[in-house]
C-alpha positions in Angstrom: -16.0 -2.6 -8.5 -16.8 -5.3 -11.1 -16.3 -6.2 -14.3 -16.4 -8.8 -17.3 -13.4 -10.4 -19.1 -11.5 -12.7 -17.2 -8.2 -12.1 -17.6 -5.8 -14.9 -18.2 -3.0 -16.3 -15.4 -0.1 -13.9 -14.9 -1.6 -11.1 -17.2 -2.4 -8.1 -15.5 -5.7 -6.7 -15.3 -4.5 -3.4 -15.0 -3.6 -2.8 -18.6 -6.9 -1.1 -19.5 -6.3 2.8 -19.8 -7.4 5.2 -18.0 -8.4 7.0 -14.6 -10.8 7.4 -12.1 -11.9 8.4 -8.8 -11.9 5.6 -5.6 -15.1 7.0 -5.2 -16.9 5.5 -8.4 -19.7 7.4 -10.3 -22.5 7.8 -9.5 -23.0 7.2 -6.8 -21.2 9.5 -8.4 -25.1 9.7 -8.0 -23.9 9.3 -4.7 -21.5 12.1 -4.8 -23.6 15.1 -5.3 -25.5 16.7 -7.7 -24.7 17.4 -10.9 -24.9 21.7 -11.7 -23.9 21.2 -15.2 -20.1 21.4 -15.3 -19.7 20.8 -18.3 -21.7 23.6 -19.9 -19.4 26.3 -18.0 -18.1 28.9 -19.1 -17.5 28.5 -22.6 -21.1 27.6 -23.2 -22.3 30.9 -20.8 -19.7 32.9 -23.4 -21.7 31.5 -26.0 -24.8 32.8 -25.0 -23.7 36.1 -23.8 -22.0 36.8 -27.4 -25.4 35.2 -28.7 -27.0 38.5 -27.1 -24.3 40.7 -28.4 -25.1 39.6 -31.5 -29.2 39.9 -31.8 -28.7 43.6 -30.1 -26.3 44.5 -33.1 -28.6 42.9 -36.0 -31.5 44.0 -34.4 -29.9 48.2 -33.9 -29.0 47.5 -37.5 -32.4 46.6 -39.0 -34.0 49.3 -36.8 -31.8 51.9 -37.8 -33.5 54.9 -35.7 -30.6 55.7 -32.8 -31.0 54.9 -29.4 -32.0 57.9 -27.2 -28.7 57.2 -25.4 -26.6 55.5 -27.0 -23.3 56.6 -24.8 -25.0 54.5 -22.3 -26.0 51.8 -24.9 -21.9 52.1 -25.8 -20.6 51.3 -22.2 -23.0 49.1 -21.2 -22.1 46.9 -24.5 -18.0 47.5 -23.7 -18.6 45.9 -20.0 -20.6 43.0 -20.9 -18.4 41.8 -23.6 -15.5 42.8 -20.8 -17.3 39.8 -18.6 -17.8 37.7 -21.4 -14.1 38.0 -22.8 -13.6 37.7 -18.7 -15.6 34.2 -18.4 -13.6 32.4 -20.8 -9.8 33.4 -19.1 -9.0 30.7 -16.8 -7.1 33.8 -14.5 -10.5 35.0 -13.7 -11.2 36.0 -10.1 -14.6 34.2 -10.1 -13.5 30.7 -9.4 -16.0 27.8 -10.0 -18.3 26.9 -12.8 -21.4 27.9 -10.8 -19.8 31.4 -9.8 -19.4 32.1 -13.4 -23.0 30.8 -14.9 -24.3 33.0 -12.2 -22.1 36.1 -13.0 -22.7 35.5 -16.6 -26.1 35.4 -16.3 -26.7 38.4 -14.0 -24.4 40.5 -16.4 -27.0 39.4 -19.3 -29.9 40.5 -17.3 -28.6 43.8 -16.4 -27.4 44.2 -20.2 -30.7 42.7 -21.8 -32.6 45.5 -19.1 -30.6 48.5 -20.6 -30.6 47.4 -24.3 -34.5 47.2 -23.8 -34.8 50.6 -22.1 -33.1 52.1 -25.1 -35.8 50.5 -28.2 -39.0 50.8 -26.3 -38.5 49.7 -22.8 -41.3 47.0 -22.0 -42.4 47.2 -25.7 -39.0 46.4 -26.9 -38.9 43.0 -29.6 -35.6 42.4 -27.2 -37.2 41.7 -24.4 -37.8 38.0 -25.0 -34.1 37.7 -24.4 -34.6 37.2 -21.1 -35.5 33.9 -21.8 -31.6 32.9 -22.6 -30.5 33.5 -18.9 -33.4 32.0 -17.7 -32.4 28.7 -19.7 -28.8 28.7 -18.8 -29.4 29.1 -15.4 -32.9 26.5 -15.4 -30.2 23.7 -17.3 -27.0 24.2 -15.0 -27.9 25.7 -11.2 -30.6 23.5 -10.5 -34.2 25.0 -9.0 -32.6 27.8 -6.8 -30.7 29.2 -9.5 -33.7 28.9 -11.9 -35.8 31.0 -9.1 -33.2 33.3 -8.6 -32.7 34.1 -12.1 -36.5 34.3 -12.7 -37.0 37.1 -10.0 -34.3 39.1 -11.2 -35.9 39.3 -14.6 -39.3 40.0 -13.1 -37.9 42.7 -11.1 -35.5 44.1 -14.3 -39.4 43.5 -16.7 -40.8 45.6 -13.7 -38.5 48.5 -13.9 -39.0 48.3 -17.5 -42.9 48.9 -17.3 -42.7 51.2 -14.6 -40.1 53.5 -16.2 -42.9 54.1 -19.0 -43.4 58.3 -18.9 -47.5 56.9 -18.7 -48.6 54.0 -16.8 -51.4 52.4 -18.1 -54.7 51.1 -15.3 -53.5 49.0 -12.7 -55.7 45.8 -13.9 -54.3 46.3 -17.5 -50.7 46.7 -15.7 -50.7 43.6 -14.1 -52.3 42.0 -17.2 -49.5 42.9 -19.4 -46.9 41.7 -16.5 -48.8 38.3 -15.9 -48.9 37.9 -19.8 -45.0 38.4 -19.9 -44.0 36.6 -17.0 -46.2 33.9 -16.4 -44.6 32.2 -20.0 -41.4 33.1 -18.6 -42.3 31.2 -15.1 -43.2 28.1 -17.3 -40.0 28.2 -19.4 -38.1 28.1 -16.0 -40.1 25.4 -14.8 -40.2 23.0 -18.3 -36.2 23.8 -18.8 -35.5 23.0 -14.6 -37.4 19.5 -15.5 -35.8 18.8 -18.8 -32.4 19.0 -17.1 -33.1 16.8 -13.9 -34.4 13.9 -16.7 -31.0 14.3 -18.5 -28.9 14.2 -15.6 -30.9 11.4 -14.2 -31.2 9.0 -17.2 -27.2 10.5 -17.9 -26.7 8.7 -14.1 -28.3 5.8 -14.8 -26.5 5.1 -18.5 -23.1 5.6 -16.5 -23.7 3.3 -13.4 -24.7 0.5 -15.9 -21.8 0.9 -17.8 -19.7 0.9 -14.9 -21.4 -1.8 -13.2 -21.6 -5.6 -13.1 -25.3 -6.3 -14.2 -25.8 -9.1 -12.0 -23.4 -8.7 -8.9 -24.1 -4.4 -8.8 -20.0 -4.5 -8.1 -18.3 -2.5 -10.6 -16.7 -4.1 -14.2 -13.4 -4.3 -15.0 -13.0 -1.3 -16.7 -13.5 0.6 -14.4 -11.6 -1.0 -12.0 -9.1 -0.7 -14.4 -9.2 3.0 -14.6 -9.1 3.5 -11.1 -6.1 1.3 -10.4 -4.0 3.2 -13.1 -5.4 6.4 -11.2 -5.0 5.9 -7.6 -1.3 3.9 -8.3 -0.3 7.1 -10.4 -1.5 9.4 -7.5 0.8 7.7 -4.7 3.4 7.2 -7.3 3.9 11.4 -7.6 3.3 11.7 -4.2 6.3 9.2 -3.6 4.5 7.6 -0.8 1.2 5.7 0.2 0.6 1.7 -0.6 -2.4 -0.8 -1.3 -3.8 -4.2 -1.9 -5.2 -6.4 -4.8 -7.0 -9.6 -4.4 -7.6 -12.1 -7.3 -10.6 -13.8 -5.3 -11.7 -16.8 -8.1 -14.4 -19.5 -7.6 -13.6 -22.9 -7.6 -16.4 -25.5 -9.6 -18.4 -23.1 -11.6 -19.0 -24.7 -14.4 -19.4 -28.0 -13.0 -22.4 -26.4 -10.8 -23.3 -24.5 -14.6 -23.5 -27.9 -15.6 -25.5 -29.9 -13.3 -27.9 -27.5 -12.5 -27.9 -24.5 -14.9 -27.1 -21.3 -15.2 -29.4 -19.7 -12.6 -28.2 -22.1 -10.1 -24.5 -20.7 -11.3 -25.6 -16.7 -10.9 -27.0 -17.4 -7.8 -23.8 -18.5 -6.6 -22.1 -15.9 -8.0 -23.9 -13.3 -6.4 -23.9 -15.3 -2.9 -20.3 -15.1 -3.2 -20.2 -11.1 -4.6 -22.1 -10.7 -1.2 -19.5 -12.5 0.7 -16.9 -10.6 -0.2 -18.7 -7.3 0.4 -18.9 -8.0 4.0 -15.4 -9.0 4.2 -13.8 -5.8 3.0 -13.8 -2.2 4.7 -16.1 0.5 2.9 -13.1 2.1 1.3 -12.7 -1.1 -0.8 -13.2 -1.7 -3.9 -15.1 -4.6 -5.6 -15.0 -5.4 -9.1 -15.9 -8.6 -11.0 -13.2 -9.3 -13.5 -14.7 -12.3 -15.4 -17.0 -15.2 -14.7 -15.9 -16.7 -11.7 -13.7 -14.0 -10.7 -13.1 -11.0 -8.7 -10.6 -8.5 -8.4 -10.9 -6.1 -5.1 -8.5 -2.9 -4.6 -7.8 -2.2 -1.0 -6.1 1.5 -0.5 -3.8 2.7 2.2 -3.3 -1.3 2.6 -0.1 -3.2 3.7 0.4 -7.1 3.4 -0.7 -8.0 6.7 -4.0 -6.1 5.9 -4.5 -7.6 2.7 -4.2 -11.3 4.0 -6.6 -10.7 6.4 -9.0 -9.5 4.4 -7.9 -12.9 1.7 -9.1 -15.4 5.0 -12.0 -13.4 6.1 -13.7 -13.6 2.4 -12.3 -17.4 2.4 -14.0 -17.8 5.5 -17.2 -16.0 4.5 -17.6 -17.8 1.2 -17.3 -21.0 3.0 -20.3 -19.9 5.3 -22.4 -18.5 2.7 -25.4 -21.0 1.9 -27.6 -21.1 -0.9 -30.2 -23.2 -2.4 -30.3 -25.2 -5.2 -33.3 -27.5 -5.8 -34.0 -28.9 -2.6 -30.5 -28.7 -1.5 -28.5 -26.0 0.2 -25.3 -25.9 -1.5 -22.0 -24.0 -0.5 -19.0 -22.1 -2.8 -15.7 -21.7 -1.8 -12.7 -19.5 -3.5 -9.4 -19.3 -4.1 -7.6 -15.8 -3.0 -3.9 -14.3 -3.7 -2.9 -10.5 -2.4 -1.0 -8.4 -3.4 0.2 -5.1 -2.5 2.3 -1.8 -3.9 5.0 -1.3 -3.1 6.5 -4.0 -1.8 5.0 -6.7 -4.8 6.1 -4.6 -7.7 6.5 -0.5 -9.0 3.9 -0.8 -11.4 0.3 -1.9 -11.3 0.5 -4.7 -14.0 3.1 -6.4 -11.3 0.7 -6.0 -8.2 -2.0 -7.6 -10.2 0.2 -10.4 -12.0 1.5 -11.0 -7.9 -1.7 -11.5 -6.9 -3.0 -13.9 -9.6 0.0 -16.2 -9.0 -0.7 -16.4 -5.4 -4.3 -16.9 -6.3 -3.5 -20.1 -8.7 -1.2 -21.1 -5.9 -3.9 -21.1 -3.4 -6.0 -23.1 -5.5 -3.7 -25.6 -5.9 -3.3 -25.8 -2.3 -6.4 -26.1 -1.9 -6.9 -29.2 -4.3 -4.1 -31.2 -2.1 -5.5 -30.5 1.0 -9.1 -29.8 0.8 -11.2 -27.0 0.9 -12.6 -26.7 4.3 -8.4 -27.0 5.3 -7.5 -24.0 3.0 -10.4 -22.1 4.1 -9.0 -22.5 7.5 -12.8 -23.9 8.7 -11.4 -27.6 9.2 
């Protein structure tokens, strides 16, 4: 991960509030689709009391009785049964999918009988199959949306064939192609709506959680996942990890000589470097200019100092050019690690910045190629 904001000696970068997963966002566009979690179940109860309400205004303004309306009476107890049931977190349909989907099938079924009881296929109510076609088009993704769409055809069907007189066949499957086929498109339009939402949704979170010019991840939300994965081994009373405080050594002066492009193209050689010096389960995160700060789970001291020499070593080797000139970076690296450097994460990460200003002064006695180890 990466971020901005470098912090200042002995302050821990930690202090930034929060929680998150090791596994960062997206690719938590990496991590799966998204079916629209959010939106479930209260907004599925919303819609299914939606119904409930335009079948009571509508028997209202109509005022003649239902043929049936025993049947009308039961089938309006057990929908709002499921709908009252959706929003109980005891339910025994676990999983926000599960319940758009029963929600949704309980709306067909209950649109279907409402329609059969104020004119079947003529009924005004049956363009309320359009609301479970949209909730399930936004939230399931295109199987759901098909799904949902066939099961209205086939409730519309039943609707037009239970007439007591069929009309021809061409004018039969007129009327159902005129009632379908906008349904079809709804289905489609809604289905692609969603997937440009969720995709520009993905893209607005990665760049806020990302270092534009490295791609490593920013400080705040390296921040959030430090306070979350220290907070997780802490209740579990067990498990351990690394931080590294990796910062560059003559930025500015390279800033100054030969501008600022010849600056970000270091920084990014050396953002490179240190993403082939750590495991995949690492975590990289640029914490200010010149610096990075990389979290390193299920980690123990020895661990974490080998990773400190092998990006030493790699940042040494990197090469890149400047003018006519191939120029080299190197870095200054302190480690860290929980439990043994501290109980809390502000200690790890004050730990490691210490024995990152210690390195660099060791650095400036000796040399760099002999703190790199490469002399």
């Amino acid at each position: 991960m990466n971020g901005s904001g470098r912090p200042a000696p002995g302050r821990a970068d930690a202090d930034i509030p929060g929680g998150s997963v090791l596994t960062p966002v997206p690719d938590r566009s990496r991590h799966g689709r998204d079916r629209g979690d959010g939106l479930a179940p209260k907004s599925v109860a919303r819609v299914d009391w939606l119904v409930l309400l335009v079948v009571a205004l509508y028997l209202l303004a109509r005022r003649a009785p239902p043929p049936q309306p025993l049947l009308l009476g039961i089938a309006t107890a057990l929908f709002a049964v499921v709908v009252i049931g959706l929003r109980w977190h005891r339910f025994p349909v676990r999983g926000s999918g599960p319940r758009i989907a029963l929600g949704a099938a309980a709306m067909v079924a209950y649109i279907t009988i409402v329609a059969m009881q104020t004119g079947a296929a003529g009924s005004a109510l049956v363009n309320l199959y359009l609301l479970p076609i949209v909730l399930v088009a936004m939230t399931l993704g295109r199987s759901g949306a098909i799904v949902v769409f066939l099961s209205v055809a086939l409730a519309y069907a039943s609707l037009v064939l239970g007439e007591p007189q069929l009309p021809p066949a061409a004018e039969l499957l007129a009327g159902l192609f005129g009632t379908l086929c906008p349904f079809a498109l709804v289905a489609y339009l809604t289905h692609a709506l969603s997937r440009s939402i969720v995709t520009a949704r993905r893209r607005i979170e990665a760049m806020a959680e990302r270092d534009a010019l490295t791609g490593t991840f920013n400080l705040r939300t390296f921040g959030l996942l430090l306070k979350r994965e220290h907070h997780l081994r802490q209740r579990a009373g067990r498990g351990s990890y690394g931080i590294l405080i990796v910062d560059m050594d003559q930025l500015k002066k390279l800033n100054d000589e030969h501008g600022q492009a010849a600056g970000n193209l270091a920084i990014t050689t050396v953002a490179a470097a240190i993403q082939r010096a750590v495991r995949a389960t690492d975590i990289v995160a640029r914490s200010g200019g010149d610096e990075f700060v990389i979290f390193l789970p299920e980690s123990i001291p020895e661990v974490a100092d080998g990773v400190a020499q092998r990006i030493r070593n790699n940042v040494f080797r990197s090469l890149f050019p400047v003018g006519e000139r191939l120029q080299r970076s190197s870095v200054a690296v302190g480690a860290a690690s929980y439990p043994q450097d501290g109980a809390n994460p502000d200690d790890i990460v004050a730990a490691a910045t210490t024995r990152m200003l210690s390195d660099k002064n060791l650095r400036r006695q000796k040399g760099t190629a002999a703190a790199d180890g490469t002399a």
